[in-house]
C-alpha positions as CSV (number, residue, x, y, z in Angstrom):
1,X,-90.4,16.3,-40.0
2,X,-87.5,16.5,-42.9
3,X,-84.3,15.5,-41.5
4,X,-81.2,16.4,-43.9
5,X,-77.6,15.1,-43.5
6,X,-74.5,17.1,-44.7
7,X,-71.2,15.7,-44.4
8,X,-67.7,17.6,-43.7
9,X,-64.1,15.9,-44.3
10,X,-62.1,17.6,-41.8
11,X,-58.1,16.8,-42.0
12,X,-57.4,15.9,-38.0
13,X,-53.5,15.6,-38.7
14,X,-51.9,18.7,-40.5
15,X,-48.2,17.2,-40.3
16,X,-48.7,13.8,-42.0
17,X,-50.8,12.6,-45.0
18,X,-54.8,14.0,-44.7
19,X,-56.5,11.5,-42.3
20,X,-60.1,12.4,-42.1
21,X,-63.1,12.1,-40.0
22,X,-66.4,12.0,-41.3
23,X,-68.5,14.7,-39.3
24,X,-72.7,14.2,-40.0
25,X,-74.7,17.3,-38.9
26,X,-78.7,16.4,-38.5
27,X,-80.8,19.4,-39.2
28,X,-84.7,19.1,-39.1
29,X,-86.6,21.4,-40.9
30,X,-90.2,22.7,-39.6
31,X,-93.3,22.2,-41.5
32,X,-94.3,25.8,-42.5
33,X,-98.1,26.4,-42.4
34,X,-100.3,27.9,-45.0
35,X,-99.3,30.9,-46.5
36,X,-100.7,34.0,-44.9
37,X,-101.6,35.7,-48.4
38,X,-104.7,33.9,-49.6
39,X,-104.9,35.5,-52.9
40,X,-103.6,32.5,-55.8
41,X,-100.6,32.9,-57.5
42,X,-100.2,34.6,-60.4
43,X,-98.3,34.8,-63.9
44,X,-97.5,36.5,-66.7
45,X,-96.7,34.4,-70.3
46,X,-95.2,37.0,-72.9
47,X,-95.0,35.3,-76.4
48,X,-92.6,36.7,-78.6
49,X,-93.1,35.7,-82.5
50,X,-90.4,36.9,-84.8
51,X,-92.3,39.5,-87.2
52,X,-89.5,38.4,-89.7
53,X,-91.1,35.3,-91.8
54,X,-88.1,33.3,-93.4
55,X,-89.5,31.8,-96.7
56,X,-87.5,28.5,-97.7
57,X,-89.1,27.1,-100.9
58,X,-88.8,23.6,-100.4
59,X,-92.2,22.9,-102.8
60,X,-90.8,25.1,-105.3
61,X,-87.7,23.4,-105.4
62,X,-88.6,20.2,-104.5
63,X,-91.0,20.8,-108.1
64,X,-87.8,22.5,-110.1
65,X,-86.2,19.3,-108.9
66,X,-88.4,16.9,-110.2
67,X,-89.9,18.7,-113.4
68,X,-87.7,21.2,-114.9
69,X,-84.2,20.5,-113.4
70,X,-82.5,22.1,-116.2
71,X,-78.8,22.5,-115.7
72,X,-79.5,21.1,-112.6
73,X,-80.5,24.6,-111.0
74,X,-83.5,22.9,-109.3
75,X,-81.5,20.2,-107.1
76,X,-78.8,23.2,-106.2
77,X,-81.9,25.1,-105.2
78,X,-83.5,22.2,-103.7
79,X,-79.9,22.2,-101.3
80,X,-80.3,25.8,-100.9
81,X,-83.5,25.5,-99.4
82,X,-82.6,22.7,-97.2
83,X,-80.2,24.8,-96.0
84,X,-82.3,27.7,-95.4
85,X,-84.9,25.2,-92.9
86,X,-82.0,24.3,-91.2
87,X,-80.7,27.6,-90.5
88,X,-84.2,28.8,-89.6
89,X,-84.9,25.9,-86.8
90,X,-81.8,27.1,-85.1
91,X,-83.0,30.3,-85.1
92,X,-80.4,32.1,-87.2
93,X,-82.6,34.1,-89.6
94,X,-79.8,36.6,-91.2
95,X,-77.9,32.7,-92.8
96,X,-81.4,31.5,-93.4
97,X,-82.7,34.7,-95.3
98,X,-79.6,34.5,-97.4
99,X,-79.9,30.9,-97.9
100,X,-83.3,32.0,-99.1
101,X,-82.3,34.6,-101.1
102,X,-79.8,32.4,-103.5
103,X,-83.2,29.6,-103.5
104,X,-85.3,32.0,-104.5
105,X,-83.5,33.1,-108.0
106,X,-81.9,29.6,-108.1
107,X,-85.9,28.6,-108.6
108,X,-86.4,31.9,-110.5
109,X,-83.7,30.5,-113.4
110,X,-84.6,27.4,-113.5
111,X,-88.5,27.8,-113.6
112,X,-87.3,30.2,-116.7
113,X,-84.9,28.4,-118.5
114,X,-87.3,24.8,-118.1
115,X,-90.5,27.2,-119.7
116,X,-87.5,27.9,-122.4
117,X,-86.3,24.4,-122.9
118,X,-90.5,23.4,-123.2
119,X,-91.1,25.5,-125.8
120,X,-88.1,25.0,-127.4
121,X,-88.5,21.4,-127.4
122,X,-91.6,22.0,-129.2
123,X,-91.7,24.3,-131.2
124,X,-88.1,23.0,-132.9
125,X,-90.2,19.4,-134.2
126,X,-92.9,20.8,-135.0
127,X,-91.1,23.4,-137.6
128,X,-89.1,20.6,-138.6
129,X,-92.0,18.1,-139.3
130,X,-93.3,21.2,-141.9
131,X,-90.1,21.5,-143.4
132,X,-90.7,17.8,-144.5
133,X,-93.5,17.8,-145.5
């Protein structure tokens, strides 16, 4: 047997300042019995993926960064793309597809201009050593 108490504060004197009285109401609850439909329970799990993949190109950065960081277009992409997770775990896609956007040329220019800068930086000595020579 469940016994539950609920308390009331009643004022007993309108006129003056509230003086109350603390009123305690026992109820006691039945035990039910078994349910009369014998049939278990059932449920219904509905998993909803987002069709919409947000790309954030955090390896591609992250190697921009570390390799070819020319004008420094690999760290700004590398914040870019740190953005663009962030934006994704909280769920708002339209921010993190922009975000992912901006990363994605930010890596596109500086994969670009560090192929540039490579060949540049060899091909420049090497016509200069056969000038010399």
């Amino acid at each position: 047997m469940n016994h539950t108490v609920q308390a009331f504060f009643i004022p007993t004197n309108t006129d003056g300042p509230p003086n109350y009285r603390f009123i305690k109401e026992e109820h006691e609850m039945v035990a039910l019995g078994t349910p009369h439909n014998l049939l278990p329970p059932t449920s219904t799990v509905i998993h909803i993926r987002s069709k919409t993949s947000v790309p954030d190109h955090v390896v591609w950065s992250l190697f921009n960064t570390l390799l070819m960081n020319s004008c420094c277009l690999g760290f700004i992409a590398f914040a870019y793309s740190v953005k663009s997770r962030d934006r994704k775990m909280v769920s708002n896609l339209t921010v993190a597809q922009a975000y992912a956007s901006t990363t994605k040329w930010l890596n596109v220019w500086a994969l670009i201009w560090g192929i540039i800068m490579t060949i540049l930086l060899i091909i420049i000595p090497v016509l200069i050593l056969q000038v010399y020579q």
